[in-house]
C-alpha positions in Angstrom: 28.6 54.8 -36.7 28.1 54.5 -33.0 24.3 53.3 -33.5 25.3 51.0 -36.1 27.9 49.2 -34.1 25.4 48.8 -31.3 22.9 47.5 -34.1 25.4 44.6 -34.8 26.3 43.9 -31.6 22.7 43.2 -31.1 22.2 41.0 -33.9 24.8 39.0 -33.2 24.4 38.6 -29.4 20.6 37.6 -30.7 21.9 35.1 -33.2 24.3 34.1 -30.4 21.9 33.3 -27.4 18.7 31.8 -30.0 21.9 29.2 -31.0 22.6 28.6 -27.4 19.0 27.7 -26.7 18.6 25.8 -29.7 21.7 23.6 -28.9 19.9 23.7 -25.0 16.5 22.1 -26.6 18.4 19.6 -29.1 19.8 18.0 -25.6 17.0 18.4 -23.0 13.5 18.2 -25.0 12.5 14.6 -25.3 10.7 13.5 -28.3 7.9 10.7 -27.4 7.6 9.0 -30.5 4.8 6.4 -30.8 5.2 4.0 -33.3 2.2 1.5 -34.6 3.5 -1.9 -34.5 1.7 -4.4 -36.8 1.9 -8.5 -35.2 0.5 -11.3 -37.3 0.5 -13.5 -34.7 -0.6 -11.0 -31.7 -3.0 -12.4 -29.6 -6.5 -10.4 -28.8 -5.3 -9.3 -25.1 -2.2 -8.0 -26.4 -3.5 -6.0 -29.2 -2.7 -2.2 -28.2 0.0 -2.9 -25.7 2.4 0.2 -25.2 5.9 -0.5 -24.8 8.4 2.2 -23.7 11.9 1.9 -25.1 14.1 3.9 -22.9 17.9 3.9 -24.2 21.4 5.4 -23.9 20.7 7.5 -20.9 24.2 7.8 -19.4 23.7 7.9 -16.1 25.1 10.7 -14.2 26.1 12.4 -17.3 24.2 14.8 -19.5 20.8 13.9 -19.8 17.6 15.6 -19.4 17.0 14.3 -15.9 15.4 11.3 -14.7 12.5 13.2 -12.7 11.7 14.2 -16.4 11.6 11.0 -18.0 9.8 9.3 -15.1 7.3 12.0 -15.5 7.3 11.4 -19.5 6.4 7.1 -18.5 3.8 7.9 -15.6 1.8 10.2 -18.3 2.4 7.1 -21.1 1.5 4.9 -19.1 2.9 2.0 -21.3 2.4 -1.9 -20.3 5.9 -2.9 -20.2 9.3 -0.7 -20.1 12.8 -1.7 -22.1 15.8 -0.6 -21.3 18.2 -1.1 -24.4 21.4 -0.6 -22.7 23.3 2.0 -21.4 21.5 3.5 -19.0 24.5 3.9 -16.7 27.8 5.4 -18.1 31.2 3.6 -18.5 32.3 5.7 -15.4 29.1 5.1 -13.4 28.9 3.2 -10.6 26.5 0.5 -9.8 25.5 1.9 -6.5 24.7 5.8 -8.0 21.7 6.7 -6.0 20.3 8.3 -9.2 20.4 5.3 -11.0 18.7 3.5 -8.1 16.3 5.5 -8.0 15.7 5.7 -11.6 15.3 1.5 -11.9 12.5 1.9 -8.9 10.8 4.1 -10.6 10.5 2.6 -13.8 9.4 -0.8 -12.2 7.2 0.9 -10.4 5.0 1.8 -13.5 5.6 -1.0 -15.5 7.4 -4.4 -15.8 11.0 -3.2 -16.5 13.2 -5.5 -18.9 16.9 -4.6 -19.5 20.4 -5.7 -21.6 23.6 -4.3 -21.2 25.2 -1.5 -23.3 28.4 -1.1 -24.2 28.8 1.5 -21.6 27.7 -1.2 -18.6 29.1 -4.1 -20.5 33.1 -3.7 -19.5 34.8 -3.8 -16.2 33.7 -7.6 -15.8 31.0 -6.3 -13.5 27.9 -8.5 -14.9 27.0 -10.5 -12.5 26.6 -7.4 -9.8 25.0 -5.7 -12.6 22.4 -8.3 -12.6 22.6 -8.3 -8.8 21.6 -4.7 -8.6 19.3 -4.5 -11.1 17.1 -7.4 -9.5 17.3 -5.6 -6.1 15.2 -2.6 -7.9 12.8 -5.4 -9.5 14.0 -4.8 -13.0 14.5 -8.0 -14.9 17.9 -9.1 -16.5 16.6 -10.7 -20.1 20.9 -11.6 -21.4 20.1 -14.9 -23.1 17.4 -15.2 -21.9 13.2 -15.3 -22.6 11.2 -14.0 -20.0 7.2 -14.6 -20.6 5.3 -11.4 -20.1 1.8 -12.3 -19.4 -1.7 -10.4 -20.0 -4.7 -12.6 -18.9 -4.6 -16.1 -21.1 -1.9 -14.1 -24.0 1.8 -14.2 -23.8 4.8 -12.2 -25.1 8.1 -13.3 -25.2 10.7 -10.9 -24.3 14.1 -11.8 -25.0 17.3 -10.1 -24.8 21.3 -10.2 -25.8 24.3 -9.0 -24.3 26.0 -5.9 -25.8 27.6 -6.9 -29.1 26.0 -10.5 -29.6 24.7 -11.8 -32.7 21.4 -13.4 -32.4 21.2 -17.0 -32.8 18.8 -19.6 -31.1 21.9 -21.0 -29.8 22.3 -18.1 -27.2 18.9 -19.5 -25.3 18.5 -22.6 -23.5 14.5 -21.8 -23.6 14.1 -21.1 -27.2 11.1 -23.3 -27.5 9.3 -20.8 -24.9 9.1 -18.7 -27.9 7.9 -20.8 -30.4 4.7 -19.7 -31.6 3.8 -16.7 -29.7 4.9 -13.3 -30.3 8.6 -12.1 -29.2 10.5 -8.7 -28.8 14.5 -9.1 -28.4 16.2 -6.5 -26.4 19.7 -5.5 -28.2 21.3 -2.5 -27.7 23.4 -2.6 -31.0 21.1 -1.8 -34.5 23.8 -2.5 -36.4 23.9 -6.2 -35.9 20.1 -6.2 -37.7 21.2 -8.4 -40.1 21.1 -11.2 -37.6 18.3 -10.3 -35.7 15.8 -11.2 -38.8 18.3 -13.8 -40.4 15.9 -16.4 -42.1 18.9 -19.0 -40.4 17.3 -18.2 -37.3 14.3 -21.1 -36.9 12.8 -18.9 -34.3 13.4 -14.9 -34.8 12.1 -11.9 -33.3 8.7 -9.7 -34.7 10.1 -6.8 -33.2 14.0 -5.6 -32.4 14.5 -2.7 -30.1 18.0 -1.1 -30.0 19.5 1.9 -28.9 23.5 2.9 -29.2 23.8 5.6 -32.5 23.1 8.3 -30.4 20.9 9.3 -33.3 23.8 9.8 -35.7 25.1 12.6 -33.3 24.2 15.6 -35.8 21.7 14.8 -37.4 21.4 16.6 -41.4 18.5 18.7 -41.6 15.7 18.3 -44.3 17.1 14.3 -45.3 17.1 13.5 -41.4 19.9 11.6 -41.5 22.5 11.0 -38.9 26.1 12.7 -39.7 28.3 9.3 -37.8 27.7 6.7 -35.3 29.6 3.9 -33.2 30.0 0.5 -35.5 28.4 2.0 -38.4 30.8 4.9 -39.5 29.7 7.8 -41.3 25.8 8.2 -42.8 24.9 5.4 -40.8 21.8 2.9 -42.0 20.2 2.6 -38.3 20.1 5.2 -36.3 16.4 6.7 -35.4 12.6 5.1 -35.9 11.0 2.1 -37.4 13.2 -0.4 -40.3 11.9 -3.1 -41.5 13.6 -6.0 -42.8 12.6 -8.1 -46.4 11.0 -11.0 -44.2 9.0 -8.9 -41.9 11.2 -8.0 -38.8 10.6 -4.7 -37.5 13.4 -2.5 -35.1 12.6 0.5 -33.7 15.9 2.1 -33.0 15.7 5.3 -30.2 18.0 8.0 -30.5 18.8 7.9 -26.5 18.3 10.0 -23.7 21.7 11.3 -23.1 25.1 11.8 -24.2 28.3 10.4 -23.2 32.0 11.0 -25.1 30.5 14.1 -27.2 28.1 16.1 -25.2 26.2 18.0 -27.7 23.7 16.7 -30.1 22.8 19.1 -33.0 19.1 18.8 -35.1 18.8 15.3 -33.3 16.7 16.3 -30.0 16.5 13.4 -27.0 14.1 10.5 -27.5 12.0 8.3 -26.2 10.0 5.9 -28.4 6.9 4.2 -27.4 5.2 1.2 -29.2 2.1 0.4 -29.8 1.2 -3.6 -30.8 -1.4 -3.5 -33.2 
């Protein structure tokens, strides 16, 4: 009876620790997803440009570390780097050396674009936002359309502040855009609707958002996520590529960290990276 009590005990301190180091992985392996982006309209140069989409990091909570995902974008080597918002936590402060050091190193590989997230939106703390993230060479893009250039070819990266619809209102240099291909930087997905609205003169080939955490717990074998923020429960957008009836892609990542729940389940860290075709 002895032996068989030890047997259990055994069993059950396996199935114990191989949950523990599951639940470990689901929060600290990143997933690099590449994702083929078709362009009508890309221009030769352009053709084959990698964008990494870094989102939802949470800076100084629970993330997998930023040594590790600098590491992750010096092997990728991508062409341009997007932060989608909430990279810094609600609780974080502007001046957190790890979040410093985090925006130098990402502009030191590649041009670094960012929008707010919820998370970095509040405490009426914009404009120093802005402030400090120009100091580490990372460029602002909140209604806005920066031109990111690759010999004669042009991209136009645009961006929104957490929560906005998209309209052509929102830019004062909407005609920058006309004509050449765009990305918009928006950290919520489920405001897609307005992202591709045929309303919008001028819209965006390709949407890149963040927020959903991924659906939290994600349900194995439909790969769907359980809840997220603005979307409820069995949220539409939440990991990947969607694409909308008249052509506008979104590429939504699942984020980097955790903030009010700490534990993601069957929903591991990601970090997309695109690839304009």
């Amino acid at each position: 009876m002895k032996r068989a009590g030890k047997i259990k005990m055994g069993i059950l301190t396996g199935l114990l620790l191989a949950v523990i180091a599951y639940i470990y992985l689901q929060n600290n392996w990143i997933q690099v997803e590449h994702v083929d982006i078709v362009m009508d309209n890309m221009p030769r140069e352009l053709k084959g440009l990698r964008i990494a989409h870094v989102s939802d990091v949470h800076i100084p909570g629970n993330s997998p570390g930023i040594e590790r995902i600098l590491n992750i974008l010096h092997r990728e080597q991508p062409d341009i780097i997007a932060l989608t918002g909430d990279i810094l936590d609600r609780n974080g402060r502007l001046d957190n050396p790890d979040f410093i050091r985090f925006c130098k190193g990402m502009v030191g590989i590649a041009p670094t674009y960012a929008v707010t997230g919820n998370h970095e939106a509040p405490k009426n703390r914009q404009g120093e936002w802005e402030k400090v993230l120009r100091s580490c060479g990372v460029i602002p893009v909140e209604g806005s359309i920066e031109i990111f250039k690759k010999g004669s070819s042009r991209l136009a990266v645009m961006g929104l502040k957490d929560g906005a619809s998209f309209s052509c209102k929102r830019f004062d240099n909407i005609e920058e855009a006309k004509g050449m291909p765009a990305i918009l930087l928006a950290h919520r997905p489920d405001l897609f609707y307005s992202y591709c609205s045929d309303l919008n003169e001028t819209r965006p080939d390709l949407v890149l958002s963040g927020h959903a955490h991924g659906g939290q717990f994600r349900i194995p074998f439909i790969d769907r996520g359980l809840v997220a923020p603005n979307q409820g429960f069995f949220p539409e957008y939440t990991s990947g590529l969607y694409v909308s009836d008249n052509g506008v892609r979104m590429v939504v990542s699942r984020g980097l960290g955790n903030s009010m729940f700490p534990v993601r389940l069957n929903n591991r860290t990601h970090l997309p990276v695109i690839h304009l075709q």
